[in-house]
C-alpha positions in Angstrom: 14.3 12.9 6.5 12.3 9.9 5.7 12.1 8.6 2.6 9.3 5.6 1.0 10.6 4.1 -2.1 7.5 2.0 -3.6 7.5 -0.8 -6.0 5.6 -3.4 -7.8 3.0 -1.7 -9.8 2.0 -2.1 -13.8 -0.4 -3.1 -16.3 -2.4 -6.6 -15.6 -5.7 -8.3 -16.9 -8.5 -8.8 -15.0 -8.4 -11.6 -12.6 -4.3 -10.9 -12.2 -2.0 -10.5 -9.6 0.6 -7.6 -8.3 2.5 -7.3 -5.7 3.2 -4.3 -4.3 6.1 -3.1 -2.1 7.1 0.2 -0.4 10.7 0.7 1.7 11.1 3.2 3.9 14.8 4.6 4.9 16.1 7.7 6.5 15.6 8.8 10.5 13.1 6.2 11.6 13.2 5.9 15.4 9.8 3.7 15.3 6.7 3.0 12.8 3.7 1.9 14.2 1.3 1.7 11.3 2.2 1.1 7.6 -0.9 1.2 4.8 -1.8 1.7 1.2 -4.1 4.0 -0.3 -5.1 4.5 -3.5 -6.8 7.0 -5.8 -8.6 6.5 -9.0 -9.2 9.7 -11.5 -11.8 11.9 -10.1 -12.3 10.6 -6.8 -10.9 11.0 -3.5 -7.9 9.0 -1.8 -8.6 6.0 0.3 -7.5 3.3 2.4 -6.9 0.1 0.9 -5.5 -1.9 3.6 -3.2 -1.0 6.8 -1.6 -2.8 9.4 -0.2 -2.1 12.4 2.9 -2.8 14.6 2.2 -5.8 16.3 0.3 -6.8 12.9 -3.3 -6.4 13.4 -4.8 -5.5 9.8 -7.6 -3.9 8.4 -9.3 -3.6 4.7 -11.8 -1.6 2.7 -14.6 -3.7 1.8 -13.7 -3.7 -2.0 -10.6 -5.8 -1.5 -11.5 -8.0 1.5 -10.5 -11.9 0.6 -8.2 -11.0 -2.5 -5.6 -8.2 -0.9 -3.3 -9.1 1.7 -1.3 -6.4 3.5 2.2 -7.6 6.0 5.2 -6.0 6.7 8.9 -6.6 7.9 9.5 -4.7 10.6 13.2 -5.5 10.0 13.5 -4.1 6.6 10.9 -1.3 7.5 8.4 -2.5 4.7 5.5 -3.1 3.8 3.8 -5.2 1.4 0.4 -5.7 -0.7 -1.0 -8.4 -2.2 -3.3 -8.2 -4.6 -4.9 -11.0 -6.6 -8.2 -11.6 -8.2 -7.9 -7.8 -9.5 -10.5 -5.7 -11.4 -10.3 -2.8 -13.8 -11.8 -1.2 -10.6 -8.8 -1.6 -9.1 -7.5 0.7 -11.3 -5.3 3.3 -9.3 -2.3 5.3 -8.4 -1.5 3.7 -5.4 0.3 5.6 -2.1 2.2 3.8 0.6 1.5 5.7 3.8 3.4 5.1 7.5 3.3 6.6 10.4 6.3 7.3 13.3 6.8 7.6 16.6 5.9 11.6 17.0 3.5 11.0 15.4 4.3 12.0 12.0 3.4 10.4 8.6 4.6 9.8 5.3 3.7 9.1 1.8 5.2 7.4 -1.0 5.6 9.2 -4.8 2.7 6.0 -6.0 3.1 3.9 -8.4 0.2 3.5 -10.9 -1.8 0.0 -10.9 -4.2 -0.6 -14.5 -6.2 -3.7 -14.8 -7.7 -4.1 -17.9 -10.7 -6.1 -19.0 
C-alpha cells in the first residue's frame, strides 16, 4: 500500500506564492517520476509540472518561468513552487508518482484559489 499525503494549498491573491508539497509512504521499492496535475471545474486533468529520477523536469506552457517542480528522493517527495499566480491557476491540485512496476499513484488534492 502506498499512500501520498499532500500539503500546502489555500486561498492567495493574484501575483502570490504557494508552495505545494506531497509525501509519499508505504511499500515504495523505487519512484521514478513524481508530478502535479491539476483540474479546474469543468475541464479535464492535466499536467502541471513533473520531474523525473535523476531530475530532468518538464512544464505546461501556462506555468513555465513562475512554477518550479524538485523533489527529495530521500524523503520520497516532491515539491511545487508556485509564484506569480493567477486566478487561472485556480485548481484542485493532484500529486501523481510512479514506481518501479510500473504502477502509479495519486494524492486526495488539495484545492489552490487565487483571487483577483
Amino acid at each position: 500500500q502506498v499512500q501520498l499525503v499532500e500539503s500546502g494549498g489555500g486561498l492567495v491573491q493574484a501575483g502570490g506564492s504557494l508552495r505545494l508539497s506531497c509525501a509519499a509512504s508505504g511499500r515504495i521499492f523505487s519512484i521514478n517520476d513524481m508530478g502535479w496535475y491539476r483540474q479546474a471545474p469543468g475541464k479535464q486533468r492535466e499536467l502541471v509540472a513533473g520531474v523525473s529520477r535523476s531530475g530532468a523536469t518538464n512544464y505546461a506552457d501556462s506555468v513555465k518561468g513562475r512554477f518550479t517542480i524538485s523533489r527529495d528522493n530521500a524523503k520520497n517527495t516532491v515539491y511545487l513552487q508556485m509564484n506569480s499566480l493567477k486566478p487561472e491557476d485556480t485548481a484542485i491540485y493532484y500529486c501523481n508518482i510512479v514506481v518501479f512496476g510500473p504502477a502509479a499513484y495519486w494524492g486526495q488534492g488539495t484545492q489552490v484559489t487565487v483571487s483577483s
